[in-house]
C-alpha positions as CSV (number, residue, x, y, z in Angstrom):
1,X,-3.0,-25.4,9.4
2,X,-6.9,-25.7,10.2
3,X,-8.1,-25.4,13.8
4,X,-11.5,-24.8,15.4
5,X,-11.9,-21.5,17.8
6,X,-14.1,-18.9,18.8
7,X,-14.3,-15.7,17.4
8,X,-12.9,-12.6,19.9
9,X,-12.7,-9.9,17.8
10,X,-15.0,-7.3,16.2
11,X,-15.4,-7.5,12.1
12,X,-16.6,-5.5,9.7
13,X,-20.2,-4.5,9.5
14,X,-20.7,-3.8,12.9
15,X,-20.6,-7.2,14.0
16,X,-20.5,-7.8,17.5
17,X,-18.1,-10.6,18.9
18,X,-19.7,-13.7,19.9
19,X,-18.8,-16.2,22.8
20,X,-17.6,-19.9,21.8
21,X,-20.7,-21.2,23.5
22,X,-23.1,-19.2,21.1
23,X,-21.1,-19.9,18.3
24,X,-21.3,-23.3,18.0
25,X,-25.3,-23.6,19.1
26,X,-26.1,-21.9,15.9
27,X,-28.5,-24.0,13.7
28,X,-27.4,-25.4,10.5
29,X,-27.2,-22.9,7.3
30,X,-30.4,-22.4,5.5
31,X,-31.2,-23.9,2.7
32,X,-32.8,-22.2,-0.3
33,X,-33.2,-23.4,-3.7
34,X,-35.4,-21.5,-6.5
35,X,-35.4,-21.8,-10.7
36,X,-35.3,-19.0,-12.6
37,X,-38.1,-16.7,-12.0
38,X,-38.2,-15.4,-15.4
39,X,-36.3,-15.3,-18.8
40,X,-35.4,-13.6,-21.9
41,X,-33.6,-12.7,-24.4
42,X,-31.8,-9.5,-25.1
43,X,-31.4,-7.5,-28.0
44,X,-28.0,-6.9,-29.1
45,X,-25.9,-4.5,-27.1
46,X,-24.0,-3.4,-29.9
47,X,-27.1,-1.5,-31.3
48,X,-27.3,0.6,-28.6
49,X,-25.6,4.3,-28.9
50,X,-22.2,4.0,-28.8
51,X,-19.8,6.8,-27.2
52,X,-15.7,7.5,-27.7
53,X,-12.7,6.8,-24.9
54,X,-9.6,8.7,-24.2
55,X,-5.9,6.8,-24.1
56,X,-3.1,7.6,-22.5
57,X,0.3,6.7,-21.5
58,X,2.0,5.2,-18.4
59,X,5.6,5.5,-17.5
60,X,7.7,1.8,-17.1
61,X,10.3,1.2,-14.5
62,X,12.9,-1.5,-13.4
63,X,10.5,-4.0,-11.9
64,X,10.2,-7.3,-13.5
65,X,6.8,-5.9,-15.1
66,X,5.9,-3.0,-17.0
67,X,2.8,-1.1,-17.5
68,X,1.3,-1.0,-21.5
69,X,-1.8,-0.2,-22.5
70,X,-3.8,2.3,-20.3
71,X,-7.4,4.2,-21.1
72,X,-10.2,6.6,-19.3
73,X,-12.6,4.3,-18.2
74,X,-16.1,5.5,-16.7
75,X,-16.4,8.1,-14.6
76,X,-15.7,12.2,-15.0
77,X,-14.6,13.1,-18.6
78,X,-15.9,9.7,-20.2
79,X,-18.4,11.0,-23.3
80,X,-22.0,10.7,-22.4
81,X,-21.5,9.8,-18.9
82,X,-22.5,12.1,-15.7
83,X,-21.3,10.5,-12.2
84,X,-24.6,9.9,-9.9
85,X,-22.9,7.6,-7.4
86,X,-20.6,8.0,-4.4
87,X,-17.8,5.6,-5.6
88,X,-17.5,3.7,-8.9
89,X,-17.1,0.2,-7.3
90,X,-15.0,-0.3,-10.9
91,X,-14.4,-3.9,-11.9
92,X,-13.5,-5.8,-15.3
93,X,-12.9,-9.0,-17.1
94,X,-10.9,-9.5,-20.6
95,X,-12.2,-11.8,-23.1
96,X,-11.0,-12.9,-26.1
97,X,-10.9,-9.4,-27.8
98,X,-12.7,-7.1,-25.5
99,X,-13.0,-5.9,-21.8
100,X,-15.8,-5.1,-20.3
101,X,-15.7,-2.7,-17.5
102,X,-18.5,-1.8,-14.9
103,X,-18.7,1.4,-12.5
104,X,-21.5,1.2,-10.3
105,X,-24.7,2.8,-12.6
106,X,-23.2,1.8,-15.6
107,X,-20.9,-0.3,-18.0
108,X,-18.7,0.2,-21.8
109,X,-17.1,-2.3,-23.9
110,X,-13.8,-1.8,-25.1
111,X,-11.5,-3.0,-28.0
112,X,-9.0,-4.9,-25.9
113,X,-6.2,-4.2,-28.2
114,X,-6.8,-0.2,-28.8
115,X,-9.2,0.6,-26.0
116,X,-11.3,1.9,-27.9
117,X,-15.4,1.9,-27.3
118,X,-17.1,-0.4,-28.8
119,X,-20.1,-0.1,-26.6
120,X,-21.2,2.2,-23.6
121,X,-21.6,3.6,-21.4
122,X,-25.0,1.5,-21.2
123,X,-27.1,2.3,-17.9
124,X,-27.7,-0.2,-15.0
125,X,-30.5,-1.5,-16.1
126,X,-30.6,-1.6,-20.1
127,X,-29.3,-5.2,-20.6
128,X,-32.2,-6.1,-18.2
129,X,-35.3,-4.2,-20.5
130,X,-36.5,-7.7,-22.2
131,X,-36.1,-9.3,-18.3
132,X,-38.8,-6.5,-17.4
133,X,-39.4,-6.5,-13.4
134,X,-37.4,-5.1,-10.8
135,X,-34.1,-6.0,-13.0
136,X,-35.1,-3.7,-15.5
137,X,-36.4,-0.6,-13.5
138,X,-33.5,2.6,-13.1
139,X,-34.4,3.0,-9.3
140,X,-31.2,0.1,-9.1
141,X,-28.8,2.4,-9.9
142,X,-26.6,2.5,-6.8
143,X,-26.3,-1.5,-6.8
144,X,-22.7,-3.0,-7.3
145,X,-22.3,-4.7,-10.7
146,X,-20.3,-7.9,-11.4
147,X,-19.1,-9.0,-14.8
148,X,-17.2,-12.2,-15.5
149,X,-15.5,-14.1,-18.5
150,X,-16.3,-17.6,-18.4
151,X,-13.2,-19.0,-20.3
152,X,-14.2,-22.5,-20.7
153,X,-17.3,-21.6,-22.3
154,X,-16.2,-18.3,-24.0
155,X,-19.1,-16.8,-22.2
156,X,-19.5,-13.1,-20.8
157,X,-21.9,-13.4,-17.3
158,X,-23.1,-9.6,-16.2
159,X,-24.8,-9.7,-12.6
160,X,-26.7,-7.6,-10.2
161,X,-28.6,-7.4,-7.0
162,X,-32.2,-5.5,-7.3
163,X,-32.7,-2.5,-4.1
164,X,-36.4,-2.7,-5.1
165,X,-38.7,-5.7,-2.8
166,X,-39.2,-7.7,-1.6
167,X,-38.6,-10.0,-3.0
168,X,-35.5,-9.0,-3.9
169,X,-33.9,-10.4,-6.7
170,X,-30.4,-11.0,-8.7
171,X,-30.3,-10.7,-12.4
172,X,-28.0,-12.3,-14.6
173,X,-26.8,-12.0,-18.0
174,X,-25.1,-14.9,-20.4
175,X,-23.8,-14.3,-23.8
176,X,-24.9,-15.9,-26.8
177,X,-21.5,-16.0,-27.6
178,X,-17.5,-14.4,-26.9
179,X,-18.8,-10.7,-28.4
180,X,-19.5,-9.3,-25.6
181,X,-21.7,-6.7,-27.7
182,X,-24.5,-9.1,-28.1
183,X,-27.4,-11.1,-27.3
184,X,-27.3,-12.3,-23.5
185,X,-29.7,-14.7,-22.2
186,X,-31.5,-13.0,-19.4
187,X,-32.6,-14.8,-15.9
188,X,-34.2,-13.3,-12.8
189,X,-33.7,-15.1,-9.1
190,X,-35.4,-14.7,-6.5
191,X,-33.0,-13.3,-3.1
192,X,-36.8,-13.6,-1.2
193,X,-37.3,-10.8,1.5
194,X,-33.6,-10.1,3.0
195,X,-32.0,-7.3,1.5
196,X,-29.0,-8.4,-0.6
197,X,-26.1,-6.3,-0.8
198,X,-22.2,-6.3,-1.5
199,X,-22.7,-9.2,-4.0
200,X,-19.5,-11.1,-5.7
201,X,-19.3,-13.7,-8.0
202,X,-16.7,-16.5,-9.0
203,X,-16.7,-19.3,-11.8
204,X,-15.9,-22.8,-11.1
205,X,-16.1,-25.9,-13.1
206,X,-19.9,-27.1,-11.3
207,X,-21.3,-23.6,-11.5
208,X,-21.3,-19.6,-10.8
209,X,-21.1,-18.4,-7.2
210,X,-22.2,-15.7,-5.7
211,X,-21.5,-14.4,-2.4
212,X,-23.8,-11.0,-0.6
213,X,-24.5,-9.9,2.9
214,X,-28.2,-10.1,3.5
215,X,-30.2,-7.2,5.6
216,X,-33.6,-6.9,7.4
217,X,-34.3,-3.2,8.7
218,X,-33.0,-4.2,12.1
219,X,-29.1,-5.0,10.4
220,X,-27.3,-7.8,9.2
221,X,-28.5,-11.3,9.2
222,X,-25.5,-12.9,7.6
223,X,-23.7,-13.5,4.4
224,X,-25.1,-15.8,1.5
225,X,-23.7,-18.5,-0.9
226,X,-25.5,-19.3,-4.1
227,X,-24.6,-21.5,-6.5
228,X,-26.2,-21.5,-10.3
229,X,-26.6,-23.9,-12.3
230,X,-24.2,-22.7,-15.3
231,X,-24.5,-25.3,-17.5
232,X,-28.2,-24.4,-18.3
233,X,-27.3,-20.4,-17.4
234,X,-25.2,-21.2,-21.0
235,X,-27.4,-23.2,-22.8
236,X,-29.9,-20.4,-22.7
237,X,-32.4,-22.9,-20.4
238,X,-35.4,-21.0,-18.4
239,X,-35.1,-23.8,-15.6
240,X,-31.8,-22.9,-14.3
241,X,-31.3,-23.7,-11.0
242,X,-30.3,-21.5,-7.6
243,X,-29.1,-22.9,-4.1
244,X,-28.1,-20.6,-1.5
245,X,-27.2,-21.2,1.9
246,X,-27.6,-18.2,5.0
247,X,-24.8,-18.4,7.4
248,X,-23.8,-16.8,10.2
249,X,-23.4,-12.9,10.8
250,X,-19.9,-13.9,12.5
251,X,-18.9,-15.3,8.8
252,X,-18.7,-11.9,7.4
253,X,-18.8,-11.6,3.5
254,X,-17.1,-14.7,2.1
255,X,-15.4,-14.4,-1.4
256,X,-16.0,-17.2,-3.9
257,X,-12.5,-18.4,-5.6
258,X,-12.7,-17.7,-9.7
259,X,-10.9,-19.3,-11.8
260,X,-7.8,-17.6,-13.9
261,X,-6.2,-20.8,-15.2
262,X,-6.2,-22.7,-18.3
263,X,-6.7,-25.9,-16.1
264,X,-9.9,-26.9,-14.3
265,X,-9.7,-27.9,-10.6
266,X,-9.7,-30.9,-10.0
267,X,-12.6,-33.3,-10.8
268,X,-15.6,-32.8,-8.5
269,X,-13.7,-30.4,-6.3
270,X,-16.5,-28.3,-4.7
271,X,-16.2,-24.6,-4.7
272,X,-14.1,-23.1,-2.2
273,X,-14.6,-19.9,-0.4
274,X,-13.0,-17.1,2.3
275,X,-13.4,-14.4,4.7
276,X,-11.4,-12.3,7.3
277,X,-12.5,-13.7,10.9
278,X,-9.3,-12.5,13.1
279,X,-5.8,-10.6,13.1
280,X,-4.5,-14.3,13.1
281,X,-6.9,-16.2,11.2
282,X,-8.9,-16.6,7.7
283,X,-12.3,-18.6,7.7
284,X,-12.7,-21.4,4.9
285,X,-15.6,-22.4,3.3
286,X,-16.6,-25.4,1.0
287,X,-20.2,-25.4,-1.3
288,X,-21.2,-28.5,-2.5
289,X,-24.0,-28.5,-5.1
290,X,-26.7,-31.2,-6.2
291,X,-29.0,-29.1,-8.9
292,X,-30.5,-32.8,-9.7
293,X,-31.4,-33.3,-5.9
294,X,-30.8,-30.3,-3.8
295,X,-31.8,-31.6,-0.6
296,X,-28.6,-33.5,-1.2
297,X,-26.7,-29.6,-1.5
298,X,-23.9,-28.7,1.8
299,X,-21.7,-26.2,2.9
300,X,-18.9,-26.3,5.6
301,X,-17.2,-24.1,7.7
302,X,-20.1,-21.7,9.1
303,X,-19.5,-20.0,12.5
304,X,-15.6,-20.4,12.4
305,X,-15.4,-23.6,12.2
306,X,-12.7,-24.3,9.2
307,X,-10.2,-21.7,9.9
308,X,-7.1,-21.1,8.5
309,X,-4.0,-19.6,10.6
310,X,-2.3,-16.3,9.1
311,X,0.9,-14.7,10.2
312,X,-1.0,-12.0,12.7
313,X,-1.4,-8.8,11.3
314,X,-2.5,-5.2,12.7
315,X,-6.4,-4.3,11.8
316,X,-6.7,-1.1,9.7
317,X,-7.6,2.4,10.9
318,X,-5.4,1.5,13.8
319,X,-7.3,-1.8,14.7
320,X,-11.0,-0.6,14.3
321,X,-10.3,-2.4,10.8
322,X,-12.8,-0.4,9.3
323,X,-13.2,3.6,9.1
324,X,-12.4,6.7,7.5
325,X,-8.5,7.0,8.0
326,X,-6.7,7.6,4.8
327,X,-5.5,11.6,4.4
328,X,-5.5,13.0,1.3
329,X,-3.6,16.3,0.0
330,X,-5.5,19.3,0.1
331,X,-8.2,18.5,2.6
332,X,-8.7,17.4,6.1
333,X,-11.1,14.6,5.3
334,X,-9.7,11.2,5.5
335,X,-10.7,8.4,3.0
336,X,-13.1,5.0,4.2
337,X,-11.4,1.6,4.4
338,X,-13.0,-1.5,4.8
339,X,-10.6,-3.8,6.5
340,X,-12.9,-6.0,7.8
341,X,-13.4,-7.9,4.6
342,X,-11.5,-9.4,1.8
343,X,-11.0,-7.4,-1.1
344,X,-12.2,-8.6,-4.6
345,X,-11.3,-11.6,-5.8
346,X,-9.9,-15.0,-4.5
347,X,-8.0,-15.3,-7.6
348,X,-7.9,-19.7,-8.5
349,X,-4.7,-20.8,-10.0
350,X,-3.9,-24.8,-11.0
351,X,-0.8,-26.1,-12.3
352,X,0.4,-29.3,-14.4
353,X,2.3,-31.3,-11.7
354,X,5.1,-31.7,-14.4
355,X,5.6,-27.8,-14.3
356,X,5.4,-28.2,-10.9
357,X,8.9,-30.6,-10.2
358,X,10.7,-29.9,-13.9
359,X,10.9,-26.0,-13.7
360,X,13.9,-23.9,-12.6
361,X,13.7,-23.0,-9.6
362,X,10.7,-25.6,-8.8
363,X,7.8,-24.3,-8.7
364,X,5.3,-24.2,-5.0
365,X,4.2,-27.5,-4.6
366,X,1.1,-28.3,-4.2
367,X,-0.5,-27.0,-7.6
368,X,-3.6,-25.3,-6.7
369,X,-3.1,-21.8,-5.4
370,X,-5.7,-19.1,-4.0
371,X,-4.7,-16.0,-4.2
372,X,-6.4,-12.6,-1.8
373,X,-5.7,-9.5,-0.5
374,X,-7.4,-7.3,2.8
375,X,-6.2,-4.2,3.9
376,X,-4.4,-4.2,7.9
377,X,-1.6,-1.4,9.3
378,X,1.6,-1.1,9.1
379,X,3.9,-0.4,11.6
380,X,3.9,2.9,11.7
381,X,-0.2,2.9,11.2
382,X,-0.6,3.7,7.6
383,X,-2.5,1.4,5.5
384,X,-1.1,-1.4,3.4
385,X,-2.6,-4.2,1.9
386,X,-1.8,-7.6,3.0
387,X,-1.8,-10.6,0.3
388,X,-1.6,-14.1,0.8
389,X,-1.3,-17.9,-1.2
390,X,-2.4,-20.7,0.1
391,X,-2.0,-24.2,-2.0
392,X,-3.4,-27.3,-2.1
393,X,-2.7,-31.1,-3.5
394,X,-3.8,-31.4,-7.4
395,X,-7.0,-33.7,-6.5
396,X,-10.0,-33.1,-5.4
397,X,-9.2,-32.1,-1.8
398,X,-11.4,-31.1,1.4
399,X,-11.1,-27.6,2.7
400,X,-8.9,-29.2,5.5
401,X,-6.2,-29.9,3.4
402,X,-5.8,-25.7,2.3
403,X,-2.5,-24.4,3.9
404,X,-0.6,-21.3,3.6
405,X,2.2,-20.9,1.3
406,X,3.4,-17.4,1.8
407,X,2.1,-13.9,2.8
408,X,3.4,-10.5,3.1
409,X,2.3,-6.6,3.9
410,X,3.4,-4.1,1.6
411,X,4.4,-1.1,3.0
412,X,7.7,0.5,1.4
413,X,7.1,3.8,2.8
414,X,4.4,5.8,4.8
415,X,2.3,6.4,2.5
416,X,-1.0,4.4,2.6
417,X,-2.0,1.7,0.2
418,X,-5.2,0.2,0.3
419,X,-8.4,-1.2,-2.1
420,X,-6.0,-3.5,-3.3
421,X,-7.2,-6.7,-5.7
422,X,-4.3,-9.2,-6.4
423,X,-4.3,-12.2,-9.9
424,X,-1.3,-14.2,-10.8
425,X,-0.4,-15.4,-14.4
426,X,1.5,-18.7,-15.7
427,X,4.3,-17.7,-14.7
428,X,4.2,-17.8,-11.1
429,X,4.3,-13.7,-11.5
430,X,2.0,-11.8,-9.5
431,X,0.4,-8.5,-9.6
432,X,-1.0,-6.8,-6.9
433,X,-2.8,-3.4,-7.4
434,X,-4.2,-0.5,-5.0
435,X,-4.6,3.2,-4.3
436,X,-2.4,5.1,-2.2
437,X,-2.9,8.6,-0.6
438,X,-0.8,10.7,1.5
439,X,-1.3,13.8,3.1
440,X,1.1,15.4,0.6
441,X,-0.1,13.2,-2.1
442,X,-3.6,12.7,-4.4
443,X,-4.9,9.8,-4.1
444,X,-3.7,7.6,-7.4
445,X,-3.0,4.0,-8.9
446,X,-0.3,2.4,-8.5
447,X,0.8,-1.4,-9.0
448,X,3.7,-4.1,-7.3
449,X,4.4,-7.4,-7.9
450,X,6.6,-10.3,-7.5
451,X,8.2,-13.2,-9.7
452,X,9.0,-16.7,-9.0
453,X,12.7,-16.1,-7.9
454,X,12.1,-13.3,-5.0
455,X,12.2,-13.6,-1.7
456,X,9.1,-15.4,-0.2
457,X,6.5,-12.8,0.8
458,X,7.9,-9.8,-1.0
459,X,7.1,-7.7,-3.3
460,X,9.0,-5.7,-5.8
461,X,8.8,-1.7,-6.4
462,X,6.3,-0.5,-7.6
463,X,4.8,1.6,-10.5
464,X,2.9,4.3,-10.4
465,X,0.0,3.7,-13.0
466,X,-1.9,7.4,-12.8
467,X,-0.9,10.0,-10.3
468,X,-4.0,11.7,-9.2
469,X,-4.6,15.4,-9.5
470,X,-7.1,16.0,-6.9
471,X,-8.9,14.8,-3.7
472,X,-12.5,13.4,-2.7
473,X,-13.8,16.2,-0.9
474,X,-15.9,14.0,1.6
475,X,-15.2,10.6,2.9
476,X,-16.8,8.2,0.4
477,X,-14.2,5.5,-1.8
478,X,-14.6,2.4,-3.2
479,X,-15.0,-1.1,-1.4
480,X,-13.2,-2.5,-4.2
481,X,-10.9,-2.4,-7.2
482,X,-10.3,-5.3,-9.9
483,X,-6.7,-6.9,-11.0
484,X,-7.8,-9.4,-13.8
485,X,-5.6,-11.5,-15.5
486,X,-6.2,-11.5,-19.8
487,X,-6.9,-15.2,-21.8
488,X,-3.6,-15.0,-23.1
489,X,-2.1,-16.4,-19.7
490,X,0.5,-13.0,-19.2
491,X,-1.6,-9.6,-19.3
492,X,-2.5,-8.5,-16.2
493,X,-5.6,-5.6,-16.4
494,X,-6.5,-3.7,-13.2
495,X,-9.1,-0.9,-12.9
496,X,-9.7,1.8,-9.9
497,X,-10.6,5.4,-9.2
498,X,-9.2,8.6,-8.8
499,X,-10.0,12.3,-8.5
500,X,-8.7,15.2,-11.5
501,X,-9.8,18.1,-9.2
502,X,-10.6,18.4,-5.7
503,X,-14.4,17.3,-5.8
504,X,-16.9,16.0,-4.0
505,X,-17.6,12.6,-5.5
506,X,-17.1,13.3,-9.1
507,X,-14.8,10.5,-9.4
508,X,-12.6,8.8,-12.8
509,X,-11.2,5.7,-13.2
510,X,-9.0,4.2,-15.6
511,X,-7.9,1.0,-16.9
512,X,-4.5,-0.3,-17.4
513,X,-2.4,-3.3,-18.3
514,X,1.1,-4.7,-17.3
515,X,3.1,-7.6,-18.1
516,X,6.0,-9.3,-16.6
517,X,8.9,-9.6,-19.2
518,X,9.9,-13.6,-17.9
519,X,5.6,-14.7,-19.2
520,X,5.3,-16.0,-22.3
């Protein structure tokens, strides 16, 4: 249920609480709208040096789903590849026959069937060379990187914000085509003079969003939300549009919902978005876009005022909801969480109505679903990642008509889970996947999940995808894993770090797949 309040509590990045009174005499969201700065063409990526991968195996369990296909990804002991950054930041997509995996500085293209190489690791700022500018130069090596699969349009879309301005600018990549190995057309955007950082990226039916805090040297201004033009971004057309709005520092970092299913929402559904703003609460978001008249472009729901009640919850770190309060075996230092913020991605699901009221058992009506996950506390203090689905009717709806179908914490022991990214397939199943520490324990991978027929706002045990066999001898971890669900509807894939030594931020990471034995 949607209600209108003020925001009490501290969120993440340092924000400081703001009275109802200030709230709600903000100004309306700015309004920026740019073409493409410049535009090329790359060469192919498949002619750049290639470099080999390492498989190995997972262990199954008795959960519904079992684990199958699991590789090194980038990161210590990948060929050719040195670690330069604090955390990998590791994220993929699956395309038709190929995954594409980025960590941080750098990215590889893999055989989806075998794991094997294809392409990789290729630098930050090699796809960008033709692009030239600020997109191109190596001094963007710590910026986060973004790739997508655009399923309707069998597309690949590589992003990423430059640290070099102003003006500041985001860079984006389309393939030619589904091989991911190449030609991409290349665009650069204008971000203008705030700094843009923590950028994430969703695809909808009107266009690609993108979500990013923006900075000034004196701290946080507020989060962004762009929309693209993808249509043109596709076609390979120089004119592509932006239009961003600047909201409030109270709105945190919004996520963009991306689209898993075979279905489109809903005819002229604008895109939907969502942050933390509470212990009690989510904030909502809607973007409409008008690339033919953009002074006819709107967002709702800045400065609180769409949200969303939750089943209250207990901030991480012991309700600072952000800090450095995950032990690790072997050392004293304790591991960063960011619990202020949604974790990558809002995962978009729709459903044909007649699956909807013909299945056994019936199927959550209504037949859009959002799916996220944010780190909070469990009872006894240690971390665990909370999840939540919230439907809709299968129309174009308003933000208002968003509720919340069911939620849960996972926290089966005291261990701590946290980083975690959740994607659903078909099937109703979900997959939810973290890492989890202990003082006794390395910090590893590890995967739960539910199907239709459990218990509202449970999980099932979970799997242990890669024990770790060392710690992160600082503080330093990732602000954010990726679950991805494959094109063929059932085959989850999930990426994250982990340590083989006790090191100081020489980190791994692998990739993985699982499956649920009732999806076919």
């Amino acid at each position: 249920m949607l209600k209108s309040l003020p925001r009490v509590l501290f969120l993440c990045l340092s924000f400081i609480a703001l009275s109802a009174s200030f709230l709600f005499a903000q100004q309306n969201p700015v309004r920026r709208f740019h073409r493409a700065d410049r535009f090329a063409i790359s060469p192919p990526l498949r002619e750049l040096p290639l470099s080999g991968g390492a498989e190995s195996p997972i262990l199954t369990s008795g959960s519904s789903f079992a684990p199958g296909l699991s590789f090194l990804g980038l990161g210590h002991g990948f060929p050719n590849f040195t670690v330069s950054a604090d955390a990998p930041d590791s994220n993929l997509a699956a395309g038709s026959s190929q995954v594409v995996q980025w960590a941080n500085i750098a990215f590889a293209i893999f055989d989806k069937s075998t794991g094997a190489v294809e392409a990789g690791p290729l630098m930050t700022g090699s796809v960008w060379q033709s692009l030239g500018g600020a997109c191109a130069s190596g001094s963007n090596a710590a910026s986060e990187l973004i790739v997508q699969w655009d399923r309707a349009n069998q597309r690949w879309v590589l992003s990423q914000n430059t640290l070099t301005g102003p003006p500041y600018e985001t860079c984006v990549a389309v393939s030619t085509s589904s091989d991911a190995t190449g030609t991409y057309y290349l665009y650069a955007f204008s971000q203008g003079s705030l700094l843009p950082e923590s950028p994430k990226w969703g695809v909808w039916s009107n266009g690609y969003y993108q979500t990013q805090g923006e900075f000034t040297g004196s701290g946080y201004v507020g989060p962004e939300l762009c929309a693209y033009n993808s249509a043109k971004l596709v076609a390979g057309d120089g004119s592509a549009e932006q239009i961003c709005f600047t909201l409030a520092p109270a709105d945190g970092l919004p996520l963009p919902a991306d689209i898993d299913s075979g279905l489109a929402p809903p005819a002229n559904e604008d895109e939907f978005f969502l942050s933390l703003w509470d212990p009690s609460h989510l904030s909502l978001y809607s973007l409409h876009p008008d690339y033919q008249n953009p002074q006819n472009s709107s967002v709702t729901g800045t400065n609180g005022s769409q949200l969303i009640a939750v089943p209250a919850f207990t901030p991480a770190c012991n309700g600072a909801y952000d800090g450095n309060c995950v032990p690790q075996k072997d050392t004293s230092n304790q591991l960063q969480v960011l619990g202020g913020r949604l974790m990558y991605r809002v995962a978009y699901w729709e459903d044909t109505p007649q699956a909807s009221v013909r299945a056994t058992p019936p199927r959550p009506l209504p037949s859009q679903h959002w799916y996220v996950v944010h780190d909070s506390a469990a009872a006894g203090g240690n971390q665990a990642p909370r999840w939540y689905e919230f439907t809709a009717p299968i129309r174009a709806v308003p933000v208002t008509s968003i509720s919340l179908f069911q939620s849960g914490t996972f926290a089966p022991d005291s261990n701590h889970r946290w980083m975690g990214s959740i994607a659903r397939d078909k099937a109703f199943d979900l997959l939810l996947g973290y890492s989890e520490s202990s003082a006794s324990m390395y910090p590893s991978i590890a995967v739960t999940g539910r199907v239709l027929t459990d218990p509202l706002g449970t999980m099932e045990p979970e799997v242990m995808l890669l024990s770790g066999s060392g710690s992160q001898l600082g503080t330093s971890w990732g602000n954010f894993s990726s679950m991805r669900l494959d094109p063929d509807g059932c085959t989850f894939w999930y990426t994250n770090e982990y340590y083989t030594a006790d090191l100081a931020r020489d980190w791994s990471t692998q990739l993985a797949t699982a499956r649920f034995s009732g999806c076919q």
